[in-house]
Every structure is written in C-alpha cells, then in structure tokens.
C-alpha angles and dihedrals in degrees: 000000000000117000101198103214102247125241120250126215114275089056106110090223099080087056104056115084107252120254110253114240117252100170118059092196137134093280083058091055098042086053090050083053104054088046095065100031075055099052091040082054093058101060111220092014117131109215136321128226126220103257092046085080091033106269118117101218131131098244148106158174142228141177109172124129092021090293113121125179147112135251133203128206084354115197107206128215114177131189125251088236113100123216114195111211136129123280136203139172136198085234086060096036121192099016127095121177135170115285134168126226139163115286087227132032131174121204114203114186143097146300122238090269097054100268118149110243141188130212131186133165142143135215108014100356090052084051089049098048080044102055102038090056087046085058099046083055092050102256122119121205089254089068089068100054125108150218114317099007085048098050086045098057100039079055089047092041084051088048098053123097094225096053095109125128119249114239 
C-alpha cells in the first residue's frame, strides 16, 4: 500500500491543467493504485486527483455514495439544477465552506486499460465527480466561491499553519 503525501494550495501543481494520458501501461495503473490507496488512507474523503499528489496526469479517483472507482482523461456535463452543501479538499485540509454545484454530473472517460466508461451521480457523488475534474484543469473549489464565503476561507486558508508554498 503506498499513500503518496498530498499536495497543499500554494503549490503551483495544482494549477497547472493536468496533462491527458496517452499511454494506458503498468505505470497508469500504478498510479491508479496509489490514488486510491491514497484516498482510503484519508478516512471520509471523496476522491484524489493526480497532481494532488504531484503527478500531472489527467486522473483521478473517487469513493462517495458507496460508488468507488477511477477515471482517466474524464470529460464532465452537469445539470442546470444546483444543490448548497459544505465542501472540503485534502489540499485545504481542515476547512470546509459553502459551495454550489450541479445536482447531476456525468464523467465520460476511460479505465486504466484504455475502456470507455461512464459515470453519473447526483448529490455527493455529482460533487465528487465536480470537484476532482476541476482539479485535473487547475481550479480548486475555493476559486468558485463568492462575496462574503469566499472572503471568509482565503482569510481562513491565510490563517492556517500548513498554507506554505512548496519549493
């Protein structure tokens, strides 16, 4: 079991867009692996993206509403129905604030050997699905808050002891 240390904001990885995969080998699916040995290793967590633990590579992982799995080079289509509930990520550790997503979201995209797959959920799972493509484009949930929620977490992000950039 290898849990990979993730990676925390401030760290210019997890703005950068994640490189797509082009080759579907054994290092993919070791990769696959440590994600998810990764995410089982954070109890309560919903999935972990690739450069969260430093790799640029358009994948990620997911276990919410008893649905556990992994896409690669995911394509995301959400609803135009909103859903309100708190949000939190292991590269923000500790904070959770408001934020809105789609009520629905499908993932297309492929497994670690290169098989077309399909993923739908609503509610958590559809947050889930939301959040970890947002990370493999270089945006973190914080980005999409607004007015009074959003000037309350970069002051609580500020505030925190682990918000130093990596070198």
């Amino acid at each position: 079991m290898t849990v990979r240390p993730i990676r925390l904001i401030g760290d210019a990885v997890l703005r950068a867009e994640c490189d797509p995969v082009l080759s579907f080998d054994a290092e993919l699916r070791s990769l696959v692996t440590d994600l998810m040995d990764t995410l089982l290793g954070e109890p309560g967590r919903a999935g972990v993206a690739a450069n969260q633990i430093g790799v640029s590579a358009a994948v990620f992982v997911y276990d919410a509403d008893g649905q556990r799995g992994h896409v690669v080079n995911p394509s995301l289509t959400v609803s135009e129905e909103l859903q309100d509930g708190d949000e939190g990520c292991l590269s923000i550790p500790e904070l959770f604030f408001p934020t809105p997503r789609a009520m629905h979201a499908t993932v297309t995209g492929f497994d670690q050997h290169g098989t077309p797959l399909t993923v739908s959920g609503s509610g958590f799972l559809a947050r889930a699905l939301q959040h970890e493509t947002d990370h493999l484009a270089g945006r973190l949930y914080v980005d999409g808050l607004r007015g009074q929620t959003r000037r309350e977490a970069l002051r609580a992000i500020r505030a925190t002891p682990w918000n130093r950039p990596t070198p």
